[in-house]
C-alpha positions in Angstrom: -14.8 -24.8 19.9 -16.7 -25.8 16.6 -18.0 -23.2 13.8 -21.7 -23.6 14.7 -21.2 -23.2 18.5 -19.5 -19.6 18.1 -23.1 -18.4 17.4 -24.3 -19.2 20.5 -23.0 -16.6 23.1 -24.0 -16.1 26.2 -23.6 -12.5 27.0 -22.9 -13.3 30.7 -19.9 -15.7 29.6 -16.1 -14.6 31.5 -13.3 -15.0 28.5 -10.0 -14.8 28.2 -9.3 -12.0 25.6 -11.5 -9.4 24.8 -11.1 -7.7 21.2 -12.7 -4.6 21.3 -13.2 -3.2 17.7 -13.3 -5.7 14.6 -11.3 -3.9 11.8 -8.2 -4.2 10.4 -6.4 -4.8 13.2 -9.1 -6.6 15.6 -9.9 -9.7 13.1 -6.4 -10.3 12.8 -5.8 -10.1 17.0 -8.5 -11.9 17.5 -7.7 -15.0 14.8 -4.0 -14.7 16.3 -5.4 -15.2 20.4 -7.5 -17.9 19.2 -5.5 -19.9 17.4 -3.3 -20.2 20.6 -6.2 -21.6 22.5 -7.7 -18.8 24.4 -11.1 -17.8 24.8 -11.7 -15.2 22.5 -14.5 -12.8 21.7 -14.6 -10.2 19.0 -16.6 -7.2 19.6 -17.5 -5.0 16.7 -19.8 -2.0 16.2 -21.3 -2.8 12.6 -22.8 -5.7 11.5 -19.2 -7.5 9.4 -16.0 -7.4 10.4 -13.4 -5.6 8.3 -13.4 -1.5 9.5 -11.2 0.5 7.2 -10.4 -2.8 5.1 -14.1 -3.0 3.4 -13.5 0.7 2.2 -12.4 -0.1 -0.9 -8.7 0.6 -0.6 -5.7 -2.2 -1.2 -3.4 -4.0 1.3 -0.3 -1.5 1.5 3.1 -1.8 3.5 3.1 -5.5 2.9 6.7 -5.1 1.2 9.3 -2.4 1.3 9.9 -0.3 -1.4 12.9 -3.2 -2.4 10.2 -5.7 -2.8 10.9 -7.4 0.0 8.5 -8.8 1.8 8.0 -7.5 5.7 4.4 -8.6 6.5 3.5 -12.5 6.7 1.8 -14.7 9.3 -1.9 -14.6 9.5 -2.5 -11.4 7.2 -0.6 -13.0 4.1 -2.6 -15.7 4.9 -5.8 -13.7 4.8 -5.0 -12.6 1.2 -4.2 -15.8 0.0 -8.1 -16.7 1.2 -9.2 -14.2 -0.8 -7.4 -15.0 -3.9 -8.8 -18.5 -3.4 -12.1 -17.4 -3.0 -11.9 -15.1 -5.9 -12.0 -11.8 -4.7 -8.0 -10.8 -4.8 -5.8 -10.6 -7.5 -2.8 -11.1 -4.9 0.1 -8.6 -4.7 0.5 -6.7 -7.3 3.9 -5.3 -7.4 5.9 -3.3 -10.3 5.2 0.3 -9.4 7.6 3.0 -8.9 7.8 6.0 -6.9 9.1 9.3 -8.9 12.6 7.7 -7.6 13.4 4.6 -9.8 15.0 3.1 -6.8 11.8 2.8 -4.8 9.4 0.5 -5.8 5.5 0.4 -5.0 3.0 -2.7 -4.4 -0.3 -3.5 -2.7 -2.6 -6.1 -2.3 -6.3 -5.1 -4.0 -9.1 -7.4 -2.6 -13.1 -6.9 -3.5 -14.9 -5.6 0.2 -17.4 -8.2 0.0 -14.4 -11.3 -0.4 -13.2 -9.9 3.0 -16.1 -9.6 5.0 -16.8 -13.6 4.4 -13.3 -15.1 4.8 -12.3 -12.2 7.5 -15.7 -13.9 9.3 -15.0 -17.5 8.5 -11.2 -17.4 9.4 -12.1 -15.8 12.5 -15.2 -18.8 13.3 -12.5 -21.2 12.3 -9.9 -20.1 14.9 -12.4 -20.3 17.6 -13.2 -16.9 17.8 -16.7 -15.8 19.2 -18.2 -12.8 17.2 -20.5 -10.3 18.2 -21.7 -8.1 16.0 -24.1 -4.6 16.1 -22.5 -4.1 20.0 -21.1 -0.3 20.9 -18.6 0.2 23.6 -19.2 2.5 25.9 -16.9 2.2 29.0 -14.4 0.6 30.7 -14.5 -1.4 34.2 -11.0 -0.4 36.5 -10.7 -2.0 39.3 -6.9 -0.9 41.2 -5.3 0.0 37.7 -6.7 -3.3 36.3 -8.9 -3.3 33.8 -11.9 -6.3 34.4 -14.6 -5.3 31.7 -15.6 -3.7 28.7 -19.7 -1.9 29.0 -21.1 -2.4 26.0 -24.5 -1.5 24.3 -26.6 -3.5 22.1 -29.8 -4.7 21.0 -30.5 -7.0 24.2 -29.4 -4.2 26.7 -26.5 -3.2 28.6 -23.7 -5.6 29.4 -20.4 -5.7 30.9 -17.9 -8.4 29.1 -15.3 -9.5 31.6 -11.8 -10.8 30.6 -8.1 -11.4 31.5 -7.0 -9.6 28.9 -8.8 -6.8 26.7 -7.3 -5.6 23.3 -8.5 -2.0 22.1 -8.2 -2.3 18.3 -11.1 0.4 18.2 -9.2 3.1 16.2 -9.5 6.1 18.8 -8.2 4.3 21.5 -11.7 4.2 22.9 -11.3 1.8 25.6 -8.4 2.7 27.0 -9.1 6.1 27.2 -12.5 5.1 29.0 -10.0 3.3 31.2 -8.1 6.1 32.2 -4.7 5.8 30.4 -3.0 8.6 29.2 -3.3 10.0 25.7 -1.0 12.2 23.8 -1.2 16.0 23.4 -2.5 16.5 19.4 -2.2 20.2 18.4 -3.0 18.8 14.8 -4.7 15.5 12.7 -4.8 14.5 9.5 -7.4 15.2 7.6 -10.7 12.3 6.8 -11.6 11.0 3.8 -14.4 8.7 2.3 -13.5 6.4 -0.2 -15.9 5.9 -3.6 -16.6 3.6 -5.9 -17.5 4.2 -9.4 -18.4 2.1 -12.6 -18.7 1.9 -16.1 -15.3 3.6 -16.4 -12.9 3.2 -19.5 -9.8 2.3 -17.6 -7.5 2.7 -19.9 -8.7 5.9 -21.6 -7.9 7.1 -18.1 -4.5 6.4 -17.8 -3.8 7.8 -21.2 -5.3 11.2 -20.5 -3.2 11.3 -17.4 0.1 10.3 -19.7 -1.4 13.1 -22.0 -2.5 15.5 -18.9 -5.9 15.6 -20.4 -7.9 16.4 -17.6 -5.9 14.6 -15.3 -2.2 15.7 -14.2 0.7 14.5 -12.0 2.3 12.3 -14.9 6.2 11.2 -14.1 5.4 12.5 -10.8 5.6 10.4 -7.3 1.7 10.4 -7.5 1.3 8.1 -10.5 2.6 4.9 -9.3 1.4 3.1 -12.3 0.4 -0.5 -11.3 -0.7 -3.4 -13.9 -2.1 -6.6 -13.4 -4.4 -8.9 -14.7 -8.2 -8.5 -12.4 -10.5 -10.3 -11.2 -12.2 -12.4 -14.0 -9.9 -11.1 -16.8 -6.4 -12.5 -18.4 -5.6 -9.1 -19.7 -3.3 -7.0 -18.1 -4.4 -3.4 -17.4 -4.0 -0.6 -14.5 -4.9 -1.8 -11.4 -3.6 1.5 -9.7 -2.4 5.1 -10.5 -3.1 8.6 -9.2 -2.5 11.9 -9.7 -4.1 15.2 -9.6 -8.0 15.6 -11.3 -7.6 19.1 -13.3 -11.6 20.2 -12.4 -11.1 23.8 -11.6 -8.9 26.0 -12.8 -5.3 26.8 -10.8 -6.4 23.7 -8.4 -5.5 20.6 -7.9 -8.0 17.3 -6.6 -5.2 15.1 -5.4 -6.4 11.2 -6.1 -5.5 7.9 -6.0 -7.5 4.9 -7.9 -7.9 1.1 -7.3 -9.3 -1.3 -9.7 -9.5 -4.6 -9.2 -12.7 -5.7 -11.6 -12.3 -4.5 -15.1 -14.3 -1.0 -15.2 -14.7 -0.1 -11.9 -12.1 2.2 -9.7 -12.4 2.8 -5.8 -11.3 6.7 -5.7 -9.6 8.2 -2.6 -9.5 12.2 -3.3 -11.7 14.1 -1.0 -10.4 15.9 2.0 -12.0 17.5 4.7 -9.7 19.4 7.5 -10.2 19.3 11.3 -12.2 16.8 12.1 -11.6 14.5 15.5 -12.8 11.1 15.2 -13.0 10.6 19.0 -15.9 13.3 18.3 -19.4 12.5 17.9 -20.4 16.2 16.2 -17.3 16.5 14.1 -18.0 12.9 13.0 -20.9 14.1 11.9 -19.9 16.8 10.3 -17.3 15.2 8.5 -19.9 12.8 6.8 -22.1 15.5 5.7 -19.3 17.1 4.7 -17.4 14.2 2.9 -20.9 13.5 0.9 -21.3 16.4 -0.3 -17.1 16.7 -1.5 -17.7 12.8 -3.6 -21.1 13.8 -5.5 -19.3 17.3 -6.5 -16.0 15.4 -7.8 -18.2 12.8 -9.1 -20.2 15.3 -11.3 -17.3 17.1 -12.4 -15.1 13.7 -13.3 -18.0 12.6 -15.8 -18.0 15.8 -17.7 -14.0 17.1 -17.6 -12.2 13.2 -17.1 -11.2 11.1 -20.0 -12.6 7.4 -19.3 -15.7 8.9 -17.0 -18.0 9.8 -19.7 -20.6 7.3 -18.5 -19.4 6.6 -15.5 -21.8 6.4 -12.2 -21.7 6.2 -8.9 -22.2 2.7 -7.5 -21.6 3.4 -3.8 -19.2 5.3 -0.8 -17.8 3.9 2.6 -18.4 5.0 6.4 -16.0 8.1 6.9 -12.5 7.6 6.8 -10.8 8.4 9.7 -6.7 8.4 9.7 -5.6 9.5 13.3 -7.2 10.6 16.4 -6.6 9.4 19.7 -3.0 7.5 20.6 -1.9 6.0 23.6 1.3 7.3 25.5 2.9 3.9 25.8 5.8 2.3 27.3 8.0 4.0 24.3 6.4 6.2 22.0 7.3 5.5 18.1 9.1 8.6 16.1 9.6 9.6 13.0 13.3 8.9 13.5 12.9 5.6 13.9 10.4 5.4 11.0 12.9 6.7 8.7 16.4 5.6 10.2 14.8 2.2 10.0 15.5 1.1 13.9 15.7 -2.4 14.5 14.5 -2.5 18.6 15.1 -5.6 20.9 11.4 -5.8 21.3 10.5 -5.8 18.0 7.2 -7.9 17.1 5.9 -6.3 13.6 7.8 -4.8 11.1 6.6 -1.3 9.0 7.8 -0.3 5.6 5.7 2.3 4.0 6.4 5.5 3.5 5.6 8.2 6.2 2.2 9.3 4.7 0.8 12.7 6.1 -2.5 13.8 4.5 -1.9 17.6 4.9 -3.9 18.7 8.6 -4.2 22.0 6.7 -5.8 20.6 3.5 -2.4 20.8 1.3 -0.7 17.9 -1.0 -0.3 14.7 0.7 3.6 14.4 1.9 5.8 11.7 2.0 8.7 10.7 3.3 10.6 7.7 2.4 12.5 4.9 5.2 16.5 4.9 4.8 17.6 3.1 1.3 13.6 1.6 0.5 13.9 -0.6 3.8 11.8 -1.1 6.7 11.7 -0.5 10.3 10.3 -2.0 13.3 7.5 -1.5 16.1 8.5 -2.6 19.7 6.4 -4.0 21.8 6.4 -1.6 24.2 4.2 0.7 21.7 1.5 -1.3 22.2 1.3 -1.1 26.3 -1.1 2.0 27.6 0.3 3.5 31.0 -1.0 3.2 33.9 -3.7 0.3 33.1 -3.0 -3.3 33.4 -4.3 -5.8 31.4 -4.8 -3.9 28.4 -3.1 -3.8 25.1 -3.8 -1.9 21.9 -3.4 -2.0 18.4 -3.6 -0.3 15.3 -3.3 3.4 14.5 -4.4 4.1 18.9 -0.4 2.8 19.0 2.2 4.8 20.9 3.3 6.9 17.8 3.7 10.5 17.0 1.7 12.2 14.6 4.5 11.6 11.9 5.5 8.0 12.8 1.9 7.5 12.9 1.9 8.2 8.9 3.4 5.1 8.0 2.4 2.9 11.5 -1.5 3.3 10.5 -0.9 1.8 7.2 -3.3 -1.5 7.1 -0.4 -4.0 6.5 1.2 -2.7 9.1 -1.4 -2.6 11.4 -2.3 -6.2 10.8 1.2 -7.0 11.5 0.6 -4.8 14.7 -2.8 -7.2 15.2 -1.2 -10.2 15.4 2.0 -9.5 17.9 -0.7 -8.2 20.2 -3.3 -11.1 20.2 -0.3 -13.6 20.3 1.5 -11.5 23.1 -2.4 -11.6 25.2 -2.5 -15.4 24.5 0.8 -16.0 26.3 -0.3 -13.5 29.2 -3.2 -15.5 29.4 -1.4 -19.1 29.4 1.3 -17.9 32.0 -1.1 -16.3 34.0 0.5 -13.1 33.6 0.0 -9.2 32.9 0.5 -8.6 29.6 3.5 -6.1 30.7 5.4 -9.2 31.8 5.4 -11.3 28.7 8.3 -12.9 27.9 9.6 -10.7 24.7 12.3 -13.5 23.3 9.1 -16.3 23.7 6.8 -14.1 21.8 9.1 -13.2 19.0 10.2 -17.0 19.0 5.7 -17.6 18.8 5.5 -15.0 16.3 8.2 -16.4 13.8 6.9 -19.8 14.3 3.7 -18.4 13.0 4.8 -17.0 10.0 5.0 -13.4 10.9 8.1 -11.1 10.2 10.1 -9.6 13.5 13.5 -9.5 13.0 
């Protein structure tokens, strides 16, 4: 299927793989089902592709905290687009946890870079796109799911498939379709992630070395990162963190990204108890979240080293970091997050930290894998009960609420997106359920590929 003709859907169309939800996860399921010749459509809610990647925040869980490398395939190929195009500076390793022993890396990329080549890698693969479309149900039909409904500017639609992906985030789809969910008694909180500019970069870091302002120094928070940026030879921070010191006996918990020389993405507001699977507490929690960034931001400016002059130059969608997961085939555990378990079904490989943004509005928590490694996902994570035909992926995964602070990582997820939109593929060519994929022929696909399962 050729570039130009992926613009020309017909809503009425039969595929073979449905993506619903074009975010991290999706754009990389959907590149991986068609790149192995299926007929794929992505379906996604805003009007780019990208989700939680266009916040402003890096690639991390790419590499363990030994440098190794543990995410490849299609998503290292996504960053090296970038890099190409101009808007990455790569990965960007040389941090360090409090321990000396664990290292800590990302991948920063400018927003903007991945909405294009997230867009044209998909258009390249074969991949139809529609954009501006809302999901709102599912079609069962004896336990097997035959349609997504969705909603968009031309009406009501129902978009029929072999196979259906939910990549949505809150497990929308498959809870429409009747699979089980988990019992949550508590989520971590949301977020929204800022952008500022005119900031002295390096003033910054030295008031945190001094604690002017700005505390956490020699603590796990910093996680000093250098590199050279976009447009610039120089080498200065491209990430650190720590605690803002705006009002007395408390702490602002933050972490910073720059990838252009004077501008920082900041992740530090928190707001508790909100359900992303709920349309009033989403609501909520962006009223909320706006009102938390132009508070920080006013009191950065006038108590911050380095944010003198600084302004505001623009905020993301709400940050959501758990709601809705699947109970799957085998449900992922902190255990096996931290013992690093290697499974027989393993497809996609995690290594970050378990990462638990305190449901009660404390310190963010971490927990680190067994000796800096990494552990793996089975496939069976990714297989909702009691509906056939229907995968997921991303941070809907069969995970508890603590595995789930290292499995909704975006490296990991894209890792996650590609084992499932290969796995659909091969249902699809073998005319089979997705529950019956041949797991030794998927991993043997998968490494062919590029990506990382064993």
């Amino acid at each position: 299927m050729s570039m130009e003709n992926n613009y020309n859907l017909h809503l009425k169309n039969k595929y073979d793989i449905i993506i619903a939800g074009g975010g991290t996860a999706g754009v990389i399921a959907a590149i991986a089902a068609a790149r192995s010749g299926a007929k794929t459509l992505l379906v996604e809610r805003w009007g780019h592709v990208g989700g939680t990647a266009v916040f402003g925040i890096p690639f991390l869980g790419m590499f363990d905290c030994k440098d190794k490398k543990v995410v490849s395939g299609i998503p290292g190929q996504l960053v090296e687009r970038m890099v190409k195009e101009g808007g990455s500076i790569g990965y960007t390793l040389g941090g360090k946890w409090a321990d000396e022993n664990y290292h800590f890396s990302l991948a920063p990329f400018e927003p903007e870079t991945y909405k294009y080549v997230a867009q044209e890698m998909l258009l390249e693969a074969g991949a139809s796109v529609l954009l501006h479309t809302f999901i709102m149900g599912a079609v069962v039909e004896d336990g097997q799911i035959k349609a997504i409904k969705v909603c968009n500017k031309s009406g009501v639609h129902e978009l029929c498939a072999k196979v259906i992906i939910d990549c949505t985030g809150d497990a929308d789809v498959a809870f429409m379709a009747g699979a089980p969910m988990q019992d949550k008694e508590q989520l971590q909180n949301v977020t929204i992630i800022f952008r500022m500019g005119n900031v002295d970069i390096e003033k910054f870091v030295d008031a945190l070395k001094n604690s002017r302002g700005v505390s956490g120094w020699n603590e796990w928070h910093t996680r000093l990162v250098t590199g050279k940026k976009i447009g610039s030879n120089t080498s200065t921070a491209v990430h650190i963190a720590g605690h803002f010191a705006l009002v007395e006996s408390q702490e602002t918990t933050f972490t910073a990204v720059s990838v252009a020389e004077g501008e920082v993405y900041i992740n530090a507001t928190r707001t508790i108890k909100i359900d992303g699977s709920n349309a009033e507490d989403l609501s909520r929690g962006e009223i909320m979240e706006r009102r938390n960034v132009h508070s920080i931001v006013k009191q950065v400016v006038k108590k911050v080293p380095g944010f003198e002059k600084a302004r505001l130059l623009s905020t993301s969608p709400l940050g959501i970091r758990e709601s809705r997961n699947i109970v799957g085939e085998y449900i992922l555990t902190k255990e096996d997050v931290i013992g690093g378990r290697v499974f027989e079904d393993a497809v996609a490989r995690g290594a970050y930290p378990i990462d638990i943004h305190d449901p009660k509005g404390g310190r963010t928590r971490f927990t680190f894998i067994k000796d800096g490694g990494s552990y793996t996902i089975p496939y069976r994570c990714f297989l909702p009960l009691k509906v056939e035909g229907l995968l997921v992926a991303g941070r809907c995964l069969s995970a508890t609420h603590e595995a789930l602070g290292s499995a909704r990582i975006m490296g990991t997820v894209m890792a996650q997106g590609e084992a499932v939109g290969t796995a659909a593929a091969l249902a699809v060519i073998d005319g089979l359920s997705p529950r019956k994929v041949d797991i030794n022929k998927l991993r043997n696909v998968l490494r062919e590929n590029g990506a990382i399962v064993d």
